[in-house]
C-alpha positions as CSV (number, residue, x, y, z in Angstrom):
1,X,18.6,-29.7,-24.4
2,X,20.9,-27.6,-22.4
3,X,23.0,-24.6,-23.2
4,X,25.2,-25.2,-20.5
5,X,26.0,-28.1,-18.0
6,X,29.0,-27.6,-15.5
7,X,30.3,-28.4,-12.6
8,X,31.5,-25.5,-9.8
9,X,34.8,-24.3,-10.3
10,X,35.9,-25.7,-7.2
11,X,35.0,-29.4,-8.4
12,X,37.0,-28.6,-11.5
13,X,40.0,-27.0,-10.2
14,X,40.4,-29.5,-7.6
15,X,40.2,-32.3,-10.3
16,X,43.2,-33.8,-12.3
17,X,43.2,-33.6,-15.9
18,X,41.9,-37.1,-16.6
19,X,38.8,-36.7,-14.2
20,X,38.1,-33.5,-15.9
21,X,37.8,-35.3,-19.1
22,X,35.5,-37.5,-17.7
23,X,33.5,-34.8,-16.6
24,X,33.5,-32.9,-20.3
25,X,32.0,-36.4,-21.7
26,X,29.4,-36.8,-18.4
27,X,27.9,-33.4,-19.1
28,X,28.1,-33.3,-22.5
29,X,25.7,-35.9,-22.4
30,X,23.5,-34.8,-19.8
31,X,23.4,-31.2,-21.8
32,X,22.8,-32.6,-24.8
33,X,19.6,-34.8,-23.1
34,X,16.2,-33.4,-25.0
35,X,14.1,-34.2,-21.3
36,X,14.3,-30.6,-19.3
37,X,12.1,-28.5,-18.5
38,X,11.6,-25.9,-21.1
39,X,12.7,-23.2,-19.1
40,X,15.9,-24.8,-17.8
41,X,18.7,-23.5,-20.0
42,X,21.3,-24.1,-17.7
43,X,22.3,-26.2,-14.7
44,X,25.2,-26.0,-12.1
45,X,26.6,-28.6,-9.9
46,X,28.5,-29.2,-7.2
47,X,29.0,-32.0,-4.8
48,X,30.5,-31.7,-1.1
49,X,30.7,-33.7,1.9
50,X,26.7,-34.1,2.7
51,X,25.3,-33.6,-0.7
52,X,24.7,-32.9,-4.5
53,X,23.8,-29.5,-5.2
54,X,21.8,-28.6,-8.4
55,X,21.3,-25.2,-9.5
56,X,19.2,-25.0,-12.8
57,X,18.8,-21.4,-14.5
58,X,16.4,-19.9,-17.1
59,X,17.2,-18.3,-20.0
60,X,17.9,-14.7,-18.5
61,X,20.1,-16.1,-15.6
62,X,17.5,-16.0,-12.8
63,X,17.2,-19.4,-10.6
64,X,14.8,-21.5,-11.7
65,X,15.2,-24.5,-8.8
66,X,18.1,-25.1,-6.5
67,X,18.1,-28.5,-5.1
68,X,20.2,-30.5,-2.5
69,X,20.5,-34.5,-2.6
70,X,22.1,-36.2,0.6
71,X,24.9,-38.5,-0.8
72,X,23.3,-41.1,1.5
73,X,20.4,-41.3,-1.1
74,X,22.4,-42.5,-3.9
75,X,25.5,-44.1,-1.7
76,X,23.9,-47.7,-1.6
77,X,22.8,-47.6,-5.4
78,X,27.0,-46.3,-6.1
79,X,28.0,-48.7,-3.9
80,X,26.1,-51.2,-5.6
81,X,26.6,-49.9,-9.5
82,X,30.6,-49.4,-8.6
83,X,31.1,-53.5,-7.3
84,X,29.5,-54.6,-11.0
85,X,31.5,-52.1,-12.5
86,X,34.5,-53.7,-10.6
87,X,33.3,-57.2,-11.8
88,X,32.8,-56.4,-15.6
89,X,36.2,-55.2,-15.2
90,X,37.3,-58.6,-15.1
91,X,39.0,-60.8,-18.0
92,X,35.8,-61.8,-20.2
93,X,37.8,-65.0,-20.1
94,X,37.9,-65.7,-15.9
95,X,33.7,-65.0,-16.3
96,X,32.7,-66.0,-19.4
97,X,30.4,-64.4,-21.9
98,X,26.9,-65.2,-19.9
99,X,28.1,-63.9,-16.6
100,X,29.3,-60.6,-18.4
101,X,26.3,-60.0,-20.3
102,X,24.5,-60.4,-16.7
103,X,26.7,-58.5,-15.2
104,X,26.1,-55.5,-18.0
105,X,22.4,-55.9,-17.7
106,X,22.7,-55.6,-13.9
107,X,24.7,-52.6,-14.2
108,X,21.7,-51.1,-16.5
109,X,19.2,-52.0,-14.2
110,X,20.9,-50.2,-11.6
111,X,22.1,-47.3,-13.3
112,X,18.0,-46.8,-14.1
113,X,16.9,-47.3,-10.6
114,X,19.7,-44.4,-10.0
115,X,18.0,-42.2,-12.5
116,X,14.8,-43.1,-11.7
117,X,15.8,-41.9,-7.8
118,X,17.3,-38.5,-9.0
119,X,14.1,-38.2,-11.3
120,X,11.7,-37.7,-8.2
121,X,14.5,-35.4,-6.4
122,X,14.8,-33.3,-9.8
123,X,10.9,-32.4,-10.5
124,X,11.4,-28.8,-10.3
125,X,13.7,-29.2,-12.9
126,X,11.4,-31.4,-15.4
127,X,13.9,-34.1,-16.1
128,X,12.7,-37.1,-18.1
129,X,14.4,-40.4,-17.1
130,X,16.8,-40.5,-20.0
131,X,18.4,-37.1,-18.6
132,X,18.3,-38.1,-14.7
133,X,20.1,-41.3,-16.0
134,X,22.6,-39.1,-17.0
135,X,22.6,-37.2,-14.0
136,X,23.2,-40.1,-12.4
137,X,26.6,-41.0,-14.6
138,X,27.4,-37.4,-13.4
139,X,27.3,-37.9,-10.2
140,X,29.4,-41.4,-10.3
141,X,32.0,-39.6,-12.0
142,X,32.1,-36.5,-9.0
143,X,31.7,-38.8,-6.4
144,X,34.8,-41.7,-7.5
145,X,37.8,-41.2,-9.3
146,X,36.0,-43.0,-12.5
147,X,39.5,-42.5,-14.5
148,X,40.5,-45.5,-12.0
149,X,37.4,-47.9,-13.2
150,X,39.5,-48.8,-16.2
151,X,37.1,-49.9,-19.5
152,X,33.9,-51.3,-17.5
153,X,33.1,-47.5,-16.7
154,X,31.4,-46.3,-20.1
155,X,28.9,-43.9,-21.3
């Protein structure tokens, strides 16, 4: 577990109150995630035109890993995660019960090959693949405007 998960100031003071919500429940998961490294007290992100940047700290505030993840990496696996969220986001009625219990599995499946992605990139950081999972919902949530994915987007 983490004392401290946070996006850079300049993520958060460019965001709108809703999105910043979302980010409070994203990285209150991922800190509370028992898979770290035992060292890593603290991590800081921050996402920009080329990339996701990780910054994990030790107990006294030294660096313990910086690391840099091209958003091409994880754009086809968004891409992918964000069109099921859009179709579980229709009426249950239109789909029917089979199709959205397909499409919620599909989503899972994805949302693990995500994690499982950000898993290799994060080693120096010890992540297990419950907490890159949850990177991974972190990084949906910087990347699109999740508050506009209505109910489908959940944690």
């Amino acid at each position: 577990m983490l004392d401290d998960a946070r996006v850079s100031a300049e993520l958060w003071s460019a965001a709108h109150e809703r999105r910043r919500i979302e980010y409070r429940v994203c990285l209150e998961g991922l800190r509370r995630a028992p898979g770290f490294d035992a060292r890593l007290r603290s991590l800081e992100i921050h996402l920009d035109g080329q990339a996701l940047h990780l910054r994990g700290f030790e107990a006294d505030g030294s660096v313990l890993a910086e690391l840099e993840i091209a958003r091409s990496d994880l754009s086809a696996l968004t891409r992918e995660y964000l069109e099921i969220v859009a179709l579980l986001g229709e009426r249950q009625e239109a789909v029917g019960v089979s199709r959205m219990e397909a499409l919620d599995m599909a989503k899972k499946v994805v949302h693990d090959r995500g994690g499982r992605l950000l898993l290799r990139r994060c080693r120096p950081l010890g992540f297990d693949l419950d907490s890159a999972r949850r990177l991974f919902s972190v990084w949906v949530a910087l990347s699109v405007d999740t508050t506009r994915l209505g109910a489908a987007f959940t944690h």
